[in-house]
N, C-alpha and C positions, 0 to 999 in steps of 0.2 A: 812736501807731502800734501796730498789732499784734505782739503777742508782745514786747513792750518792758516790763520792769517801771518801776513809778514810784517811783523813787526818793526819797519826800519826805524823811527822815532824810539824804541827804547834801547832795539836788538843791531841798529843796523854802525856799517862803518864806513866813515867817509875815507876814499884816497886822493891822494893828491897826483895830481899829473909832473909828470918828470919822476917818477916809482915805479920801481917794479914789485909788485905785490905776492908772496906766496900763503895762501889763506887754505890754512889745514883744516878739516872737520873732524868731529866724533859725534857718532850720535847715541843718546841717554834716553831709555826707558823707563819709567815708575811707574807700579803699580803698587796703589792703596786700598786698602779695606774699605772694603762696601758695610752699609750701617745692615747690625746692629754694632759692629765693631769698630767701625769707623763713620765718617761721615764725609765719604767722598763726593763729587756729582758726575753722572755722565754726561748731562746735557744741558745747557743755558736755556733758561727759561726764555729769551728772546738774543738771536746772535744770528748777523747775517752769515756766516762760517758754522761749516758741521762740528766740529770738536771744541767742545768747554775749555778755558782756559783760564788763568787767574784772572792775566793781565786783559785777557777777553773782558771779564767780568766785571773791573774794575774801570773798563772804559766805558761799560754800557752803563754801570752807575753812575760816574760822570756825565754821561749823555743826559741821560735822566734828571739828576740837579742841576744841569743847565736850562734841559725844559721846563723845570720846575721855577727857578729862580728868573732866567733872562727871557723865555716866552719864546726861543729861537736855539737852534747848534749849528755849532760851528759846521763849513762845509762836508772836513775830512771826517767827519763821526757820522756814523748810521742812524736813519730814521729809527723814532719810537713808535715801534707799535701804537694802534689807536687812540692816539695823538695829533695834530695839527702839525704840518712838515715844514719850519718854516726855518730858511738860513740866516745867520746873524749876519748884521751890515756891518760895517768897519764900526760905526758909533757905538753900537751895541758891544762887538768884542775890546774894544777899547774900556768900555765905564760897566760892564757888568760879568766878561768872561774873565779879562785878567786878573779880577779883586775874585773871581771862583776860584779861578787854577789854586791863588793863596790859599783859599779856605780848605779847598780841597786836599792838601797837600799838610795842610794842618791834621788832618785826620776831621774835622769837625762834622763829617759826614755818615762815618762810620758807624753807628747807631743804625742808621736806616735798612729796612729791611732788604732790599735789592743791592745794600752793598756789601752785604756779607756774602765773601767768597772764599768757602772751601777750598779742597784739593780738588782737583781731579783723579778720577780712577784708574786714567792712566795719562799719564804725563810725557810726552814727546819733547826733547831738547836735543837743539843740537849748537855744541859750544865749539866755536871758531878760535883759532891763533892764529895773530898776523907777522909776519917779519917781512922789514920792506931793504929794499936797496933802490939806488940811483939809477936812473933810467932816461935814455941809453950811458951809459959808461963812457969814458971820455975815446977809448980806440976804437968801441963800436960804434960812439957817433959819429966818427972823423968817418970811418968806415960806411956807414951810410949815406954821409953827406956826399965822399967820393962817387959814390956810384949812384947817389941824383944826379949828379950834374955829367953822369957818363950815359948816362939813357935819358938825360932830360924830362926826367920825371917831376911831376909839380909844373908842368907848359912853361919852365926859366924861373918860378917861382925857389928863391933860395932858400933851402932847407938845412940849417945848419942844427948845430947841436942844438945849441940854445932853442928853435923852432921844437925841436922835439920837445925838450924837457917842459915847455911852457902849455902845447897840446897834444902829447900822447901819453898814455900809461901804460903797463903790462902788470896784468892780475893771472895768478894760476890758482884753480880752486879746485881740491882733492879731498879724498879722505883718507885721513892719518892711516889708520888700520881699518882693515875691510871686517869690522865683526861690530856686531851691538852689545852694546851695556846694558845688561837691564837688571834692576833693583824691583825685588818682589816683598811686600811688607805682608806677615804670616800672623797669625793669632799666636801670641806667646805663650798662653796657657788658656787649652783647651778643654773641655768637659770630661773629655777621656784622659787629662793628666791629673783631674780633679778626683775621679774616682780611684787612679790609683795611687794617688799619694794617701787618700783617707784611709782605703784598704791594706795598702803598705803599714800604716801607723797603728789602725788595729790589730793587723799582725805580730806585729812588734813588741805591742803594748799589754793587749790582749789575748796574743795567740787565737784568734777570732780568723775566722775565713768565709768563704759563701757559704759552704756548709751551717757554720755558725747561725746564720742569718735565718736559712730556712727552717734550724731547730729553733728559734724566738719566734719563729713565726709559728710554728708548731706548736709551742708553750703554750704561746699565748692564745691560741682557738681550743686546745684542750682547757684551758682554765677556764673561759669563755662558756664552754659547751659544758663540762662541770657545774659551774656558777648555775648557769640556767635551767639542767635537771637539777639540782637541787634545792633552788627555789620554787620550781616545780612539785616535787615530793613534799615539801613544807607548807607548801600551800596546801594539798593535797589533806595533807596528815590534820590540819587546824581544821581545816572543812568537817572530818571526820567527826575530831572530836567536840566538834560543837554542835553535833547534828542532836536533835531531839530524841529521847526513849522513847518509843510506844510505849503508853499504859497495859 
């Protein structure tokens, strides 16, 4: 998939020669809640690859405390951004990376801020099974070797079974079923199941409904508007009677 790196160091699988490999795929979708409801990321703040990844994430933070700690990274890790680009020499990955990988793997890192690493908002996996047999089988190798040495294939060079099993392999990669999985994560309770379970409960409780609501609201500007002619008139009235008789 594009902009996806290939993970063989965590994701990858080694075969061995004299195998015949059949390596089935499926592939997995996730999609997580963007903040305020979740706290997914779309995009790495620094990642030579287009699409966010954990393991993305968690390699650039490595990178990172190696620049910090040894002054140098290793070959296979990508430059830091506006940093000095310099590769570790064997002395260096010997007395300063190996004693990181420890730490690192310790967790002792994780506090820092570039190595907290969310989900992503959408999640791409694709998880392989392997089942292996012997390769070639003992009548196809007989079989093979027969008809090297009948078209003189390999210039007389003898290709016998063993020859195979020591340099050739056979891998078949497919996919299991032709359809995507994909997992969609929803807001469990929403604002609109908030108003109706409270409305529900005044119902219930109070035989109260929207009606209800705009007679209290009703009430309440008529007492309001009351209140205030009558405070009105009473002001009014004291004014009166405290006003002076002409003689």
């Amino acid at each position: 998939s594009s902009g996806i790196n290939a993970e063989y160091g965590e994701y990858g699988m080694a075969l061995a020669p004299g195998t015949e490999n059949f390596i089935s795929l499926s592939y997995e979708r996730v999609r997580n809640l963007k903040p305020p409801y979740g706290d997914c990321v779309d995009e790495a703040s620094w990642d030579p690859y287009k699409n966010y990844s954990i393991s993305g994430c968690e390699r650039n933070c490595f990178t990172q405390v190696m620049v910090d700690k040894c002054g140098c990274r290793s070959y296979y890790l990508s430059k830091v951004p506006d940093r000095e680009d310099i590769e570790c020499n064997l002395q260096e990955e010997k007395e300063c990376v190996e004693e990181l990988i420890k730490q690192y793997h310790a967790g002792e890192f994780s506090n820092r801020t570039y190595c907290k690493c969310p989900d992503p908002c959408i999640a791409e996996t694709y998880l392989a099974t392997i089942s292996t047999a012997e390769y070639p089988a003992k009548n196809h190798g007989e079989a093979l070797e027969e008809r090297n040495k009948r078209n003189n294939v390999g210039n007389g060079e003898n290709r016998t079974v063993e020859f195979y099993r020591e340099n050739f392999m056979k891998v078949h990669i497919y996919f299991e079923i032709l359809s995507i999985k994909e997992v969609e994560k929803v807001m469990s309770y929403k604002w609109s199941n908030l108003m109706g379970d409270v409305g529900g409960q005044l119902g219930l409780f109070l035989g109260a409904n929207i009606v209800t609501i705009f007679e209290f609201i009703d009430f309440y500007l008529r007492l309001l508007w009351y209140n205030c002619i009558a405070k009105y008139f009473l002001k009014r009235h004291i004014s009166k009677n405290n006003h002076p008789v002409p003689a």
